[in-house]
LOFIKOL-159794 format. One line per 3 residues: number of its first residue (from 1); for each residue x, y, z of C-alpha. Coordinates in pm, whole numbers. Last residue first. Layout:
N
NUM> X Y Z ~ ...;
***
This chain:
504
504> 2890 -1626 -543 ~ 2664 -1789 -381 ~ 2301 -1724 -332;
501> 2132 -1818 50 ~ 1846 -2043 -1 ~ 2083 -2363 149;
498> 2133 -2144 485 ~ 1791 -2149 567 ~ 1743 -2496 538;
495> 2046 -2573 718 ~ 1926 -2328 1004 ~ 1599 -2501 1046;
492> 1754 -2865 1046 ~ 1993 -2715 1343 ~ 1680 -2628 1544;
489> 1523 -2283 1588 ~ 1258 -2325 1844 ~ 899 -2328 1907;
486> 904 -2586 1641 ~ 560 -2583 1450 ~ 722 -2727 1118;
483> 594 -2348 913 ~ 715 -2199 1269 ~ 1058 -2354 1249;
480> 1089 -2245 848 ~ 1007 -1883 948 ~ 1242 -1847 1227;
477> 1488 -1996 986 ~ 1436 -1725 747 ~ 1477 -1499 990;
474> 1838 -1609 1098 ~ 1939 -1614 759 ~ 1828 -1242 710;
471> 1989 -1140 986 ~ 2324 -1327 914 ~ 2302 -1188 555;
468> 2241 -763 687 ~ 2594 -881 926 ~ 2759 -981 579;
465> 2830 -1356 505 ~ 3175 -1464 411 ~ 3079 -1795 322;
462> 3311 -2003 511 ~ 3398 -1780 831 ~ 2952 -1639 823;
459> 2880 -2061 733 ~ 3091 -2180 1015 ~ 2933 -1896 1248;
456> 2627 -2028 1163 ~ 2721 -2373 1234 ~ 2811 -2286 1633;
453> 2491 -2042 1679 ~ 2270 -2350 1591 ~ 2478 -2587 1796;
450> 2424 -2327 2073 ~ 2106 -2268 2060 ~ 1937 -1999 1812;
447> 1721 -1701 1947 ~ 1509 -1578 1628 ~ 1222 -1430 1858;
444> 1395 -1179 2113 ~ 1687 -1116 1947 ~ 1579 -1026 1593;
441> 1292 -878 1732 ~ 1554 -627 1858 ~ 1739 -593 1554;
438> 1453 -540 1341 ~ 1131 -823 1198 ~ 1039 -757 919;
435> 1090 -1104 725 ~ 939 -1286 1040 ~ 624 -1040 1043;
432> 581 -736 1224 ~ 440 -640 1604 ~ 513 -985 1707;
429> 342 -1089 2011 ~ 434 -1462 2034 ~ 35 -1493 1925;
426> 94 -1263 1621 ~ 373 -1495 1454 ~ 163 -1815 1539;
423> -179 -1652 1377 ~ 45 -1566 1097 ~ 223 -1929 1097;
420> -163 -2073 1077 ~ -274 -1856 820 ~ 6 -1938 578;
417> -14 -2322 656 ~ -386 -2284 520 ~ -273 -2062 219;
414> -50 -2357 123 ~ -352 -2595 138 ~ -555 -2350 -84;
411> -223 -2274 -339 ~ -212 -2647 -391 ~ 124 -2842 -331;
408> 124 -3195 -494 ~ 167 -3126 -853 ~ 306 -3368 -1111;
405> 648 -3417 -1327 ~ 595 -3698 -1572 ~ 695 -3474 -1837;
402> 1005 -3360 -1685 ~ 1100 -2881 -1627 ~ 1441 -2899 -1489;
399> 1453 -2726 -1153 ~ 1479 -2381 -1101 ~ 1737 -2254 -898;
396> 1614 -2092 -589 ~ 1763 -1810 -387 ~ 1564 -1661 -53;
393> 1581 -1389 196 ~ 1737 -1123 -119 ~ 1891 -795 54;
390> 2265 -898 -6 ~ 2161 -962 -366 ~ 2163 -547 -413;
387> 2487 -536 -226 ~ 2617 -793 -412 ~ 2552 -637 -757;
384> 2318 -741 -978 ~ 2460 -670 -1350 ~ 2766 -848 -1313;
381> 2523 -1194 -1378 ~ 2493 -1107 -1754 ~ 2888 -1004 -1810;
378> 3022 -1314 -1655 ~ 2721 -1497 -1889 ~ 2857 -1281 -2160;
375> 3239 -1422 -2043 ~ 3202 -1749 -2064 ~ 3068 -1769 -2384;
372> 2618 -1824 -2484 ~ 2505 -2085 -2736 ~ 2400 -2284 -2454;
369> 2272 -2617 -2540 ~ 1996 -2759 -2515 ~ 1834 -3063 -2364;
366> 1977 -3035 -2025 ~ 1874 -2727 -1969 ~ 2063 -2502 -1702;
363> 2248 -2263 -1931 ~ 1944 -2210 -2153 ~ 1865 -1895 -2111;
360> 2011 -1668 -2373 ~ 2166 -1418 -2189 ~ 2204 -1686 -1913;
357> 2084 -1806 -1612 ~ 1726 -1650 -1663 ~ 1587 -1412 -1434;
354> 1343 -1404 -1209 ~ 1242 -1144 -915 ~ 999 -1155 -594;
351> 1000 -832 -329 ~ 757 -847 -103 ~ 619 -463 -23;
348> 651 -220 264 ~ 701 108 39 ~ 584 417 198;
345> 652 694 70 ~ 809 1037 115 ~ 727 1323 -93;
342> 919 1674 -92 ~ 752 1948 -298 ~ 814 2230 -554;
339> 1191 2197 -661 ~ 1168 1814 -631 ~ 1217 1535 -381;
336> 1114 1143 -360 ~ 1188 943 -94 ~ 1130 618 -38;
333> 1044 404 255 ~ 1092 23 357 ~ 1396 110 471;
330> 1617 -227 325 ~ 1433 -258 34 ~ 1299 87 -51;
327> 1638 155 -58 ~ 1795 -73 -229 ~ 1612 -5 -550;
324> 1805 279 -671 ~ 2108 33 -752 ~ 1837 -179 -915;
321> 1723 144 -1103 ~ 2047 289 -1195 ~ 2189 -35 -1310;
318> 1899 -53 -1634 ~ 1645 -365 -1563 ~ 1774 -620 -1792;
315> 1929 -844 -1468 ~ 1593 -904 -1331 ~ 1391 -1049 -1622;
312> 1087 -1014 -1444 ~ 1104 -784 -1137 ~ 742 -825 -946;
309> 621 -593 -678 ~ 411 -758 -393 ~ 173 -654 -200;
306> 151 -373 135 ~ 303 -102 -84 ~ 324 -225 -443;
303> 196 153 -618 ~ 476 316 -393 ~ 745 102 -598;
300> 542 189 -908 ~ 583 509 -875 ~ 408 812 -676;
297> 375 1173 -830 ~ 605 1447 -748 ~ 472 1784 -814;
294> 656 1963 -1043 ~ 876 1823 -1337 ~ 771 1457 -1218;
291> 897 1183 -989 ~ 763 821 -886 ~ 1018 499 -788;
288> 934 303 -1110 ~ 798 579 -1350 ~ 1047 769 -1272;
285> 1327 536 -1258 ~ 1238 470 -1670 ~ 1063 132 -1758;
282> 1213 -56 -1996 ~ 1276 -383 -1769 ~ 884 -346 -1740;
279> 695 -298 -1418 ~ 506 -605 -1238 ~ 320 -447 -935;
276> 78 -677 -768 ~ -144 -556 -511 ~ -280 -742 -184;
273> -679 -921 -228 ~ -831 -839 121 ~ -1128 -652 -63;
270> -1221 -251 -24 ~ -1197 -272 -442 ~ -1155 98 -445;
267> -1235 214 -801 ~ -925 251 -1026 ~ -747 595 -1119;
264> -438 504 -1011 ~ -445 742 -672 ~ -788 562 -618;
261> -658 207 -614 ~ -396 315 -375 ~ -618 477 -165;
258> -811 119 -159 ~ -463 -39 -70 ~ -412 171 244;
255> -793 139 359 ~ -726 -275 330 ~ -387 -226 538;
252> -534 -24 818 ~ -830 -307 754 ~ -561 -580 907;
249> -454 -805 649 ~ -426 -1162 569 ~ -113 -1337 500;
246> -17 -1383 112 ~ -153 -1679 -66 ~ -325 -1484 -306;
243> -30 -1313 -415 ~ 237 -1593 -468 ~ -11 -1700 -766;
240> 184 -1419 -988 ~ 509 -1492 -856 ~ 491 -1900 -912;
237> 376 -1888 -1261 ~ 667 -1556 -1343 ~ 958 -1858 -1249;
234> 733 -2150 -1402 ~ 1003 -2346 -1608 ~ 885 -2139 -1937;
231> 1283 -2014 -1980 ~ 1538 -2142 -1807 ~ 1625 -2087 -1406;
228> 1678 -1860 -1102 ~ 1388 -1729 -882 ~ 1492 -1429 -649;
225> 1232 -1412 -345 ~ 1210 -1106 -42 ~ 1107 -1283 250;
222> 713 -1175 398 ~ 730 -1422 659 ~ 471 -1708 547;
219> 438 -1594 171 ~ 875 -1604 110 ~ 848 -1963 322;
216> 551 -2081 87 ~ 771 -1943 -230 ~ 1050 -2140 -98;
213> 858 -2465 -110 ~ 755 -2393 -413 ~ 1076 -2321 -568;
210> 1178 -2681 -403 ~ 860 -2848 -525 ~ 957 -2739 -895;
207> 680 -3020 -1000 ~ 416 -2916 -1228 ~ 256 -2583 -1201;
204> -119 -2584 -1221 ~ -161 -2679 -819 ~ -21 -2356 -746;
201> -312 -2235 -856 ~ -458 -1913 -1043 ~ -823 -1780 -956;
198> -744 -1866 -553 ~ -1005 -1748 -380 ~ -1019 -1789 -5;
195> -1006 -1455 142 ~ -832 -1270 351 ~ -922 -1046 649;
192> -715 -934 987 ~ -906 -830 1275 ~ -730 -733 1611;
189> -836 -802 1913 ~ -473 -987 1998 ~ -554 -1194 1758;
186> -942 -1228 1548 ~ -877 -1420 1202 ~ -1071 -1262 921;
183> -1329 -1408 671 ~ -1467 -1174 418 ~ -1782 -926 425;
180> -1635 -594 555 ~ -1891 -489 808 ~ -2138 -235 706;
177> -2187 93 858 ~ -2519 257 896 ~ -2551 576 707;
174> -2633 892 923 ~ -2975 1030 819 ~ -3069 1334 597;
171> -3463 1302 494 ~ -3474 1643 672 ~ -3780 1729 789;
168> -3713 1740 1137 ~ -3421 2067 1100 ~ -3093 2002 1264;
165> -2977 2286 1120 ~ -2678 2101 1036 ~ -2898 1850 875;
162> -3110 2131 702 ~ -2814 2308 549 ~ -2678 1984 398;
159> -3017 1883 242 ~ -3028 2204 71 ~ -2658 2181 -43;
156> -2827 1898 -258 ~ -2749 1497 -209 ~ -2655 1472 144;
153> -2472 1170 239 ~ -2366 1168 650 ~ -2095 951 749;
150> -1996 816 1062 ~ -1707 671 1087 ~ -1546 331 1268;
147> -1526 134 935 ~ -1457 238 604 ~ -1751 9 403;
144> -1983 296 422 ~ -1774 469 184 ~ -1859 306 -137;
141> -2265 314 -43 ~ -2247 724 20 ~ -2067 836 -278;
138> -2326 960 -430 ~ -2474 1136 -190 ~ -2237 1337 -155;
135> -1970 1371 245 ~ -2107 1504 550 ~ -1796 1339 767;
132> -1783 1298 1087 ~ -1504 1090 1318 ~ -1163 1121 1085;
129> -810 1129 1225 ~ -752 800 1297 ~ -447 797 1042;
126> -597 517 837 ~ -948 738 796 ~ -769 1056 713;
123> -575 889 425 ~ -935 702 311 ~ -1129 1027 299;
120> -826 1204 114 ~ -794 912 -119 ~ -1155 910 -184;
117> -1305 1255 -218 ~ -992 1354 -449 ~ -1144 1231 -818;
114> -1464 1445 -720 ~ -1792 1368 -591 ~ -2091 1583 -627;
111> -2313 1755 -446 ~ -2684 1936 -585 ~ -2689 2324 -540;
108> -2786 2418 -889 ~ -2438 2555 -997 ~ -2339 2241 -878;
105> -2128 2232 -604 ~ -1797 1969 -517 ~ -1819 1798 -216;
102> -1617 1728 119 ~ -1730 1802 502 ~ -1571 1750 798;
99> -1692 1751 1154 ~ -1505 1781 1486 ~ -1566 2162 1491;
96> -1881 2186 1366 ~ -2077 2476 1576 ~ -2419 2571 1670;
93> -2544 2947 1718 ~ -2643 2929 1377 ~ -2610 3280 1252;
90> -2308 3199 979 ~ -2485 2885 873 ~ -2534 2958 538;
87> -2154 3103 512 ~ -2037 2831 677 ~ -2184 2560 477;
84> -2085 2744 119 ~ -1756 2692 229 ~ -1786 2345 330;
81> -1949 2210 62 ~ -1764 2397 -198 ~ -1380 2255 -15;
78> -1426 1933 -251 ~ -1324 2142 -550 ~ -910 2043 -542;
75> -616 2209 -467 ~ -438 2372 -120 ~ -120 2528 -70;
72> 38 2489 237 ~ 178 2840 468 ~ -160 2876 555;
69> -255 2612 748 ~ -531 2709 737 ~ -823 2797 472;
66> -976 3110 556 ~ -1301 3240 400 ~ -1395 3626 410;
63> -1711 3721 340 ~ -1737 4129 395 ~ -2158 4204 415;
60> -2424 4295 274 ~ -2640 3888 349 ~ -2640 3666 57;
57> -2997 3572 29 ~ -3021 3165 63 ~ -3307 3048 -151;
54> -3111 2735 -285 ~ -3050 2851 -605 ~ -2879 3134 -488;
51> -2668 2922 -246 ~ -2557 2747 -523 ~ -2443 3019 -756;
48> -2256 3189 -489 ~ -2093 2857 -385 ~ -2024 2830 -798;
45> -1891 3147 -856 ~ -1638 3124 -554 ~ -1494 2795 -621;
42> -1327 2950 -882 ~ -1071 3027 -620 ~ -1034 2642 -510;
39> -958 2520 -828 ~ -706 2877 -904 ~ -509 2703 -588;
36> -562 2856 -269 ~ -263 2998 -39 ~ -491 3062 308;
33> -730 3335 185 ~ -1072 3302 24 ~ -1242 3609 -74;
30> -1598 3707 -127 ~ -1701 4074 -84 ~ -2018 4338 10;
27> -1801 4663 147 ~ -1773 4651 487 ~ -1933 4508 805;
24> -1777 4139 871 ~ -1882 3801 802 ~ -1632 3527 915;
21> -1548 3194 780 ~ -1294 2941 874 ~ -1191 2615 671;
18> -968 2425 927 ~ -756 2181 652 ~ -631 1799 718;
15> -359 1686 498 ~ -446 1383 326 ~ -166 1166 221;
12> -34 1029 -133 ~ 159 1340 -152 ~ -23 1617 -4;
9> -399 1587 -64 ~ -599 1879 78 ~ -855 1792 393;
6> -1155 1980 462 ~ -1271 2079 868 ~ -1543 2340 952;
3> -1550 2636 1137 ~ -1749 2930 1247 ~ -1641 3284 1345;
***
């Protein structure tokens, strides 16, 4: 019996497949077992087709091709290669067991990609779980970017045979990996990339130097955001440069948003650039969170893993949705079940929203007037409830929008101070950032004296702040001390902290 290893996608995550093959006496046969989809079944023709064409004489004998687990089913065409492999190779005396293979046949015996090749490739490749991989030609230059595999390109099933064969006129080589071309920061051995492109600038938005300086605390620790103020006073400005000043990422993260880019039907961009999810108020909970009849298919929420997803307009996104958003907030995972599968996501993302402060906006501008009654704004803020503002780090009111306002903070100088907390966070040996950090980082890391500890327990009597509040407050200042390079949480830390916090 010979073996080779495929992969099936389950989810948004590769599920790795053993494809067996044995040739028994019998009556001359081709099945494949192991709960195939009709894909994989009509795989048959064209493996037969290719080997044909490729000289290969199919021997009189039972072909039986086993796909396990069994109890799984298993879609797509990139399990040709490796079917048609083992049957050519049945009386090699070599075996594959540590290598994969993935590519659809031609009826002619050339190898092709197919819309799975990437994700799956990519899933394995995060999980540590992929070494080899004889994967088409093709796709050879896009995946040599992964790093720590070896990958193999073969253009015809030809080519593939004579690798394995480990025949000397092959023109088959290994490809030679190539480093991921951006700046990184080296801690703890570990790399993590960014780059220093910032297309839109802080330095275009016109003073608001409190929202700004919030939206440097939200990039530095990963704190969830909620901008408050009229319209065209920069709220959906500040979000949308708030991505490229994010910290830098490890390639675990940069493989995790390529698969991403894959699963949406866009080419894997393999750059440190995080993604940027900005839904409609209209959308439905399916197409925010991910569902479908049958197979459940990932959401926007999934879609912002590792970036940011943007609520504009906050309070006219429908109850069920911000209710169901809580969730992903506070476990940064998701759930999503149906009749035929069970999905679970993850869903690590910075959370930045904006509304207005009224139904019709201008409650907080001086020069007009709000044509809106006490109890329609009432009605307007009802709509987030506390537990859902429990889980915002940081409240800013907008401030008034002046002519002779200017800009001092650019989005290059604030990614500077963003690099340099990172490289602070990782050197006390943080596992996560500030805004992620759990109970126990919580403790070791966010320690306050005890005039600290004193005034917070003024604000939890006076404010009535809930235990999830204190946390947050406490991380927030954690962030603010390492932004002023205090190894400690001082009282000026704590105010700061404490002045972001919403009130009722």
């Amino acid at each position: 019996m010979k073996q080779l290893k495929c992969a099936t996608l389950e989810g948004i995550d590769a599920l790795p497949v053993t494809v067996e093959s044995t040739l028994t006496r019998g009556l001359p046969s081709f099945t494949v077992v192991g709960l195939a989809s009709s894909s994989i079944s009509e795989a048959r023709e064209r493996v037969k087709s290719a080997l044909l064409a490729n000289d290969f004489t199919f021997p009189p004998k039972r072909i039986t091709i086993n796909l396990s687990p069994s109890d799984v089913e298993k879609h797509g065409s990139q399990f040709d290669l490796a079917m048609a492999l083992l049957i050519a190779l049945d009386s090699s005396e070599r075996d594959f067991p540590e290598w994969y293979a993935f590519g659809e046949l031609g009826l002619d015996g050339t190898v092709k990609e197919n819309l799975l090749l990437y994700p799956l490739i990519l899933s394995l490749a995060n999980r540590g779980l992929l070494r080899n991989a004889l994967v088409p030609m093709v796709a050879l230059d896009k995946l040599s970017n992964i790093p720590g595999i070896t990958f193999v390109g073969a253009a015809t099933l030809k080519d593939a045979i004579a690798f394995f064969k480990e025949e000397e006129h092959t023109d088959v080589r290994p490809a030679v990996p190539r480093p991921i071309p951006f700046p990184h920061q080296t801690l703890q051995d570990v790399r993590y990339y960014y780059q220093k492109r910032y297309p839109e600038d802080f330095r275009e938005i016109r003073g608001q130097e409190v929202a700004k300086r919030a939206a440097l605390i939200s990039a530095c620790g990963m704190h969830n955001l909620l901008l408050e103020g009229s319209p065209g006073s920069g709220k959906s400005m500040i979000a949308k440069r708030l991505r490229h000043i994010l910290p830098p990422m490890t390639d675990r993260e940069l493989l995790d948003i390529a698969k991403l880019d894959v699963l949406e039907g866009r080419t894997p961009h393999f750059a440190p650039l995080r993604p940027f999810r900005a839904p409609h108020h209209s959308g439905t909970s399916a197409s925010i969170f991910g569902g479908g009849s049958h197979r459940a298919q990932i959401g926007e929420v999934g879609l912002a893993h590792n970036g940011i997803l943007f609520f504009d307009e906050l309070p006219h996104f429908s109850k069920q949705v911000l209710e169901a958003l809580r969730e992903p907030l506070e476990d940064r995972r998701i759930r999503i079940s149906r009749v035929h599968s069970k999905v679970e996501y993850p869903t690590d993302f910075l959370f930045v929203s904006a509304m207005n402060p009224c139904p019709c906006g201008n409650l907080l501008n001086d020069a007009l007037e709000c044509r809106c009654s006490d109890l329609e704004i009432r009605r307007y803020r009802s709509r987030l409830s506390d537990p859902f503002l429990d889980r915002i780090d940081l409240y800013v009111q907008m401030q008034p929008v002046r002519a002779e306002d200017s800009a001092s903070l650019t989005s290059e100088a604030m990614h500077e101070t963003v690099l340099r907390v990172h490289a602070l966070q990782r050197s006390r040996g943080q596992q996560a950032l500030n805004g992620r950090l759990d109970d126990a980082g919580i403790d070791a890391y966010c320690r306050l004296d005890a005039e600290s500890g004193t005034l917070l327990s003024q604000a939890v009597q006076r404010f009535a702040l809930s235990f999830r509040a204190i946390k947050k407050i406490q991380r927030v200042a954690r962030t603010i001390a390492d932004i002023e390079g205090s190894p400690e949480i001082a009282t000026v830390h704590l105010l700061e902290a404490l002045s972001y916090r919403r009130r009722a």
